[in-house]
Structure formats: structure tokens, C-alpha cells
N, C-alpha and C positions, 0 to 999 in steps of 0.2 A: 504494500500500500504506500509506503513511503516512496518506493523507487518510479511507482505510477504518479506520484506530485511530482517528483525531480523533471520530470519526462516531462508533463505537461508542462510547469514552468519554460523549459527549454525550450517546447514549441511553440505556445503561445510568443514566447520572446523572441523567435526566429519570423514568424510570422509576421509580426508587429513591424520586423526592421524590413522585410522585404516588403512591405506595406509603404511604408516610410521612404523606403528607395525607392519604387517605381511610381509616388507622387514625386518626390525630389525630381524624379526622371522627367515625368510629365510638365513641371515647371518651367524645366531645363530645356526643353524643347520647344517649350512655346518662348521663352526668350529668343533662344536660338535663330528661331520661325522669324520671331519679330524683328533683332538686329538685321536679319540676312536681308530681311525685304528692304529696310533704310539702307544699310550701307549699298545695296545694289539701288536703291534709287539716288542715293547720291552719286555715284559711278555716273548715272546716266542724265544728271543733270549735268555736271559736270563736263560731260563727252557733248552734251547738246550745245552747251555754252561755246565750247573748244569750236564746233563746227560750225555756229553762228556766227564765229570770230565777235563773240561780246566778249572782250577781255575784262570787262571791268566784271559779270558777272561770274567769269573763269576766274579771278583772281580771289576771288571768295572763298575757293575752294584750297586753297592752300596757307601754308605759315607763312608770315612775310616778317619773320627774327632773325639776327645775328647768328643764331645756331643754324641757321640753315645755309646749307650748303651747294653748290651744283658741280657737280662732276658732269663730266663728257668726255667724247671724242670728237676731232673736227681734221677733215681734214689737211688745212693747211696748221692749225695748229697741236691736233697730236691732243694727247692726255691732260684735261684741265681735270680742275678741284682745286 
């Protein structure tokens, strides 16, 4: 009788957590869901801007601070940064 409490203890409390994970999970995937749709609508505002040549609204989309940096290649000039 005793070893049939231990057992159930240990189920219920396995149960519980896989309960607890696969809402965790479900949370986790509607974020997921939700960043993936904004950041891919910004991609494509951003891409629309580019090909409307509105710079001022392209320019929106990026940092404009001392930390940033521009690396290339060019070819009369070879390796910038």
C-alpha cells in the first residue's frame, strides 16, 4: 500500500510536468508564430522601400550609430571596413 502512494505520487508529478511542458510549448509557438510574421513583415517593408528608392523611408530600417560599421568589397578599391 505504501509503494502504490510512492507510484502514484510519481505519476501524478510526471504528468503534471508534461502538462506544464506542452502548455510552455504551446506559448512558445504562438510567440514564435507571432515574431516570425513581424520580423518577415519588416523584411518586406523594408525590401519595398529599397525598390521604391524612398530612402528616407529605407533608412528607418536600420542603426544610424558610431558602432556601426560597413564592410565591402569594391572593385577599384578592394576590402573596406
Amino acid at each position: 500500500m505504501k509503494y502504490l502512494g510512492i507510484i502514484s505520487i510519481i505519476i501524478c508529478g510526471t504528468l503534471l510536468s508534461l502538462c506544464t511542458s506542452i502548455c510552455d510549448e504551446d506559448k512558445l509557438a504562438t510567440v514564435y508564430k507571432t515574431d516570425s510574421i513581424e520580423i518577415l513583415n519588416i523584411l518586406k517593408e523594408e525590401s519595398k522601400a529599397f525598390w521604391d528608392k524612398d530612402f528616407e523611408k529605407y533608412s528607418q530600417y536600420w542603426a544610424h550609430e558610431d558602432y556601426i560599421r560597413t564592410a565591402g568589397w569594391w572593385a577599384t578599391g578592394g576590402i573596406t571596413i
